[in-house]
C-alpha positions as CSV (number, residue, x, y, z in Angstrom):
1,X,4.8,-15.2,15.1
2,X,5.0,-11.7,13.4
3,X,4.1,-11.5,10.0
4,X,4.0,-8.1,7.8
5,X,2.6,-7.8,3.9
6,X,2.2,-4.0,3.8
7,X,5.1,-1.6,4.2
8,X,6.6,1.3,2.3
9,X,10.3,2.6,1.7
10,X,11.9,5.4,0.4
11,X,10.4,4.1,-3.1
12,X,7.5,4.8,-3.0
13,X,6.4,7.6,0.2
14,X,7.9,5.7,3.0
15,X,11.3,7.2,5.3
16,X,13.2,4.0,5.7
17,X,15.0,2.9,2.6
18,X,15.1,-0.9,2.0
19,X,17.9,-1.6,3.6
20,X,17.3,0.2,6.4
21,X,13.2,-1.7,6.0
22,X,14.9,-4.9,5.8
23,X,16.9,-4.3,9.0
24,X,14.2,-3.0,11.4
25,X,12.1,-6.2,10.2
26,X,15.1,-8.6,11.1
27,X,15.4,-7.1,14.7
28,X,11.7,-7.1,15.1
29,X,11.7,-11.0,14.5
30,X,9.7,-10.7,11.6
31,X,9.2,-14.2,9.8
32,X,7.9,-13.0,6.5
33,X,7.8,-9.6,5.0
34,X,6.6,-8.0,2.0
35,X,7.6,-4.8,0.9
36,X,4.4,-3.4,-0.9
37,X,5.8,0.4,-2.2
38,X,2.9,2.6,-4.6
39,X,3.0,1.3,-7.5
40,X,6.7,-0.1,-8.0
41,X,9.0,-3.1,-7.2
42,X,12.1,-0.8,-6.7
43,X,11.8,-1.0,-3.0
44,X,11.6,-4.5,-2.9
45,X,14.3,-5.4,-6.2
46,X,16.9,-3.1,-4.0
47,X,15.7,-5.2,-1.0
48,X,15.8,-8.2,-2.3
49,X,19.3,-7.6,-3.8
50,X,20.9,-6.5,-0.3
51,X,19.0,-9.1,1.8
52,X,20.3,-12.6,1.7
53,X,18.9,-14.8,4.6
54,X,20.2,-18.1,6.2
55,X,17.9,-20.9,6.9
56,X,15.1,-20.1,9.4
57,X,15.8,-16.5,8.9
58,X,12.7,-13.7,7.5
59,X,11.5,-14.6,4.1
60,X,11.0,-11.4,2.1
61,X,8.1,-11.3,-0.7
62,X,7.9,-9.5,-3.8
63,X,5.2,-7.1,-3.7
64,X,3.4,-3.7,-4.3
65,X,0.5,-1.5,-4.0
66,X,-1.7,-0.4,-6.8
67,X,-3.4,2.5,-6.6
68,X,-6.5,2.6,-9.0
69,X,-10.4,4.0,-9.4
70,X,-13.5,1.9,-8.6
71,X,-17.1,3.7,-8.7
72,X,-15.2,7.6,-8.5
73,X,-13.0,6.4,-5.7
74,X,-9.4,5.9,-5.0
75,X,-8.7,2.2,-4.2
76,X,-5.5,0.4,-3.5
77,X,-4.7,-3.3,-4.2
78,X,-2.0,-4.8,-2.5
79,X,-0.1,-7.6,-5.0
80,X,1.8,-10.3,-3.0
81,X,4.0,-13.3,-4.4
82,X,4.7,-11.0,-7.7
83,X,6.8,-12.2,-10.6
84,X,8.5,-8.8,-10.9
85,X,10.0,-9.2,-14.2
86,X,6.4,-10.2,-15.6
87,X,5.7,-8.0,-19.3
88,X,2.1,-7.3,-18.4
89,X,2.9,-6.6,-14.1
90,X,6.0,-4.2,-16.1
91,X,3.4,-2.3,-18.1
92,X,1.4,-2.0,-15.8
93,X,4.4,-0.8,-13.4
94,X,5.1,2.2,-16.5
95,X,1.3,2.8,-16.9
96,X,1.2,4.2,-13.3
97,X,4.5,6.2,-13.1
98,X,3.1,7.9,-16.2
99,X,0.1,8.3,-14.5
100,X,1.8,9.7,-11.5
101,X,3.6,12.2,-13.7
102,X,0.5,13.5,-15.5
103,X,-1.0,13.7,-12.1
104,X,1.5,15.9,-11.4
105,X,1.3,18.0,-14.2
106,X,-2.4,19.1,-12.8
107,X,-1.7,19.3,-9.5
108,X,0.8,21.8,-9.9
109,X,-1.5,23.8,-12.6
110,X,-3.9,23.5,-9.4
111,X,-1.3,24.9,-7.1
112,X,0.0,27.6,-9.0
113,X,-3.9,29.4,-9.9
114,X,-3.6,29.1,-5.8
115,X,0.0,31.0,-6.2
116,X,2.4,28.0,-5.2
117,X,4.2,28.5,-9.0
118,X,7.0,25.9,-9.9
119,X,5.2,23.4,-8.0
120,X,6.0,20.4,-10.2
121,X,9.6,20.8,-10.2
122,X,10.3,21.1,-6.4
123,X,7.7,18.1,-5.9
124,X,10.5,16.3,-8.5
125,X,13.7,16.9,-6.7
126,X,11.7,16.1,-3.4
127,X,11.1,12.8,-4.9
128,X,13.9,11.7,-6.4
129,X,14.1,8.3,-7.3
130,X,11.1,7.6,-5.7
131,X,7.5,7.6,-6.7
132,X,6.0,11.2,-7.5
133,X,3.0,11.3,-4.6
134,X,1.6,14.6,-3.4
135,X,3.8,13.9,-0.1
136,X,6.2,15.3,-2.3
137,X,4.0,18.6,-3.6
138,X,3.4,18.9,0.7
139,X,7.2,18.9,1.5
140,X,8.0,20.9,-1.4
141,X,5.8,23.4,0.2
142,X,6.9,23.0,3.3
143,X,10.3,23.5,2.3
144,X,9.3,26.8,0.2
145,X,7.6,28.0,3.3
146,X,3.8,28.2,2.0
147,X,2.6,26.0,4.9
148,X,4.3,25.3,8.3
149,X,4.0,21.1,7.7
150,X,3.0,18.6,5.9
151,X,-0.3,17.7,7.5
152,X,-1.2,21.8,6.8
153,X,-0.6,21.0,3.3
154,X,-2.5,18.3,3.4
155,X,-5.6,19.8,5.3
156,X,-5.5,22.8,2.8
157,X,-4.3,21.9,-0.3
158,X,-3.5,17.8,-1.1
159,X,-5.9,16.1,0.8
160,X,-9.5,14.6,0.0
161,X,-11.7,16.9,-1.4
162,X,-8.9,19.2,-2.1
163,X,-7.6,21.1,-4.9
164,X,-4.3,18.7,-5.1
165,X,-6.4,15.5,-4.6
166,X,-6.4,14.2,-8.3
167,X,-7.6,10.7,-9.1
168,X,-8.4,10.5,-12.8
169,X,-5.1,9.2,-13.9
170,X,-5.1,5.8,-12.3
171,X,-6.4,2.5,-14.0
172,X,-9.9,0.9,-13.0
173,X,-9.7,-1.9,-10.0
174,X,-10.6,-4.6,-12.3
175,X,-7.4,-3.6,-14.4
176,X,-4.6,-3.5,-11.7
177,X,-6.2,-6.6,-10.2
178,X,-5.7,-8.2,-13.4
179,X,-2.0,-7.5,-13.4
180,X,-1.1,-9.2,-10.1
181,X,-3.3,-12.3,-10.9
182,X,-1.4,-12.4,-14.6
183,X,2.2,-12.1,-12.7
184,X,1.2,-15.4,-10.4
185,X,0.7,-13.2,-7.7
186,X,-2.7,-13.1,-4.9
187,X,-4.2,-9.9,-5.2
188,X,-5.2,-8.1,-1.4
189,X,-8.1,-5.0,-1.4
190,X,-5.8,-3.2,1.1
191,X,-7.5,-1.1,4.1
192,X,-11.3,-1.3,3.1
193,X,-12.5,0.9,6.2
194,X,-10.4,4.0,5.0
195,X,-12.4,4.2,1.8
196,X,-15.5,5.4,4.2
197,X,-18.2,3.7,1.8
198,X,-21.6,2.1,3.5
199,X,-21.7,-1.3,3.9
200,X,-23.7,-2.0,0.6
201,X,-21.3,-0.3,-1.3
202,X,-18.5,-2.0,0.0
203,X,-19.9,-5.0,-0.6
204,X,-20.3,-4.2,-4.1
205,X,-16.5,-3.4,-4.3
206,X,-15.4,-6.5,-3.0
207,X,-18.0,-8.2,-5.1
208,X,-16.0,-6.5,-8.4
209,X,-12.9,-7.7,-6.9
210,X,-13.4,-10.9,-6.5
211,X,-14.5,-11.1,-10.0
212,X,-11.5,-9.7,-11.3
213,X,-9.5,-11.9,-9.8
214,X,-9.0,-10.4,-6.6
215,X,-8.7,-13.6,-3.5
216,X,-8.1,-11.7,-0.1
217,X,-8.8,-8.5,1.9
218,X,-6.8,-6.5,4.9
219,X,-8.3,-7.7,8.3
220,X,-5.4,-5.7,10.4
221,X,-3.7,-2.5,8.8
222,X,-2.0,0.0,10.9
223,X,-3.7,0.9,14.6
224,X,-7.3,0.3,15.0
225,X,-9.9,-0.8,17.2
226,X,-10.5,-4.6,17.7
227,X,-13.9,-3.8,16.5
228,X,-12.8,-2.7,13.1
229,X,-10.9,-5.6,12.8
230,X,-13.8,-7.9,13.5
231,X,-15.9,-6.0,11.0
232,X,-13.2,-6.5,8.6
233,X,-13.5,-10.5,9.7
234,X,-17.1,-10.6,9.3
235,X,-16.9,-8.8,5.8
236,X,-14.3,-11.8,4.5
237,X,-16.1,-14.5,6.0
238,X,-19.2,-12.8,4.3
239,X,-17.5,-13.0,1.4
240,X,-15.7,-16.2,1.0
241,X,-11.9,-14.2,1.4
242,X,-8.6,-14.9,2.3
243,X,-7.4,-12.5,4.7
244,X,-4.3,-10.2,5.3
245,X,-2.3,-8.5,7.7
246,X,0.2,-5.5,7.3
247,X,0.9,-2.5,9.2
248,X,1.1,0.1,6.2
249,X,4.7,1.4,7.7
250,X,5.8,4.4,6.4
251,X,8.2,6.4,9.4
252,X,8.1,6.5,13.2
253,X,5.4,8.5,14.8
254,X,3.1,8.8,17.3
255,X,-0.1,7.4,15.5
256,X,1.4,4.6,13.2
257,X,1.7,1.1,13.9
258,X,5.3,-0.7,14.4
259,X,6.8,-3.1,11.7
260,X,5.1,-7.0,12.1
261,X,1.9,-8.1,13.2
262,X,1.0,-10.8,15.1
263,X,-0.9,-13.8,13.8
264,X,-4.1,-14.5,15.3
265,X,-6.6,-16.7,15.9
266,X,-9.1,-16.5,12.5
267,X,-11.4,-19.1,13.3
268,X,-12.6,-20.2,9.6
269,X,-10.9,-17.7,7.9
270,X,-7.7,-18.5,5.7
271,X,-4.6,-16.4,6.2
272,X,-3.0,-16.0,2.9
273,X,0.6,-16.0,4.4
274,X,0.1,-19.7,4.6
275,X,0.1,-20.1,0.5
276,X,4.0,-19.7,2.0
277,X,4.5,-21.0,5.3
278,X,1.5,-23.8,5.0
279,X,3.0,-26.1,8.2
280,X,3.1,-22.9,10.6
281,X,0.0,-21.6,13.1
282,X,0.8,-19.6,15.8
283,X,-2.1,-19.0,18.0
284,X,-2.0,-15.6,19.1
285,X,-4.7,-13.4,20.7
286,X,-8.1,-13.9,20.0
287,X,-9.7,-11.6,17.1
């Protein structure tokens, strides 16, 4: 059984808009999909209003992915089973595309003291109707010719570490967690390896998430090792969590992982796709 609760659309950074999500989840056989775009609902509202499913067809949840700051780092929290029309998960919603907008606003003073000038604007039209991200500021200067593609932009200007890479606009982790718990959804601490902390640390995060209302953590996102996702098994167990399973989909390429994942074996562990298919196991592969 293929699952999937962590994919992007044209929304938020992803190619694909929901539609065309919606349709490349149906052919892969998906059973139940969330579409989890940075910090919006669009992708999923425009999903949810074109997708209309028969019996026994792909179940599509309401979801999204906060970004937000924990001890001076970037975290993202993954909120599945949202009410979207919720007043606090709303604020919250215009909290973070203000946030995204005065983000801009410095990284394109931060780009034009380099000499990329009007910055801002071209990131804008690159977005859209989507999500301001620095993807944007990168194909913007791709598109201007200041670097020859988007991962150059991103190695030298946008990425961690780097002049573009701007994290003091976004909420604190206890806050966004707070807003998926208050819309009746289950809030997920998406990709914890990528955040590169030690293991004590990372402890400690999950420690403040769970306190803040936070129930289950990413076990599979995306291609890596079966190693990594036993460490990521060990850490939930550890931890008394739920876990989750996505493949953080943005576009077709040679490193990123295909729409749906397949369940697996979790031993003690509890999936929290069965909160919404409870009768269902599929044994699968052995974690």
């Amino acid at each position: 059984m293929l699952i999937d609760f962590h994919t992007h659309t044209t929304a938020s950074d992803g190619a694909l808009s929901p539609e065309q999500l919606v349709d490349r989840a149906r052919s892969r056989g998906i059973q139940l999909f969330a579409i989890t775009d940075h910090d919006t609902v669009a992708g999923y509202r425009a999903a949810a209003a074109y997708y209309s499913p028969s019996e026994g067809e792909m179940s599509l949840l309401a979801g999204l992915e906060f970004s937000c700051v924990w001890s001076g780092a970037t975290i993202h929290v993954v909120g599945l089973g949202v009410d979207c029309t919720h007043p606090v998960l709303e604020q919250g919603v215009a909290r973070l595309a203000a946030a995204r907008i005065d983000r801009g606003n410095v990284i394109a003073e931060r780009l034009e003291k380099l000499g990329f000038p009007g910055a801002l604007e071209g990131a804008l039209l690159a977005a859209g109707d989507s999500q301001l991200g620095r993807p944007h500021f990168a194909a913007w200067m791709v598109e201007q010719g200041h670097v020859a593609d988007v991962g150059t932009a991103f190695d030298r200007y946008l990425g961690r570490g780097k002049p573009g890479d701007v994290k003091a606009f976004w909420p604190t982790l206890a806050e966004v967690t707070g807003w998926i718990v208050a819309a009746g959804g289950v809030a997920v601490l998406a990709h914890p390896l990528k955040y590169k902390l030690t293991r004590s640390k990372l402890h400690r995060l999950v420690a403040d998430f769970k306190d803040a209302g936070g129930e289950a953590v990413e076990v599979v996102n995306g291609r890596q090792t079966p190693e990594q996702t036993r460490q990521l098994c060990r850490l939930a167990l550890e931890c008394a969590l739920e876990v989750s399973l996505g493949s953080d989909f943005h576009r077709d390429g040679p490193w990123t992982a295909e729409l749906g994942v397949e369940l697996r074996h979790l031993g003690s562990l509890r999936g929290v796709w069965e909160r919404w298919l409870p009768a269902i196991r599929s044994p699968g592969d052995p974690l």
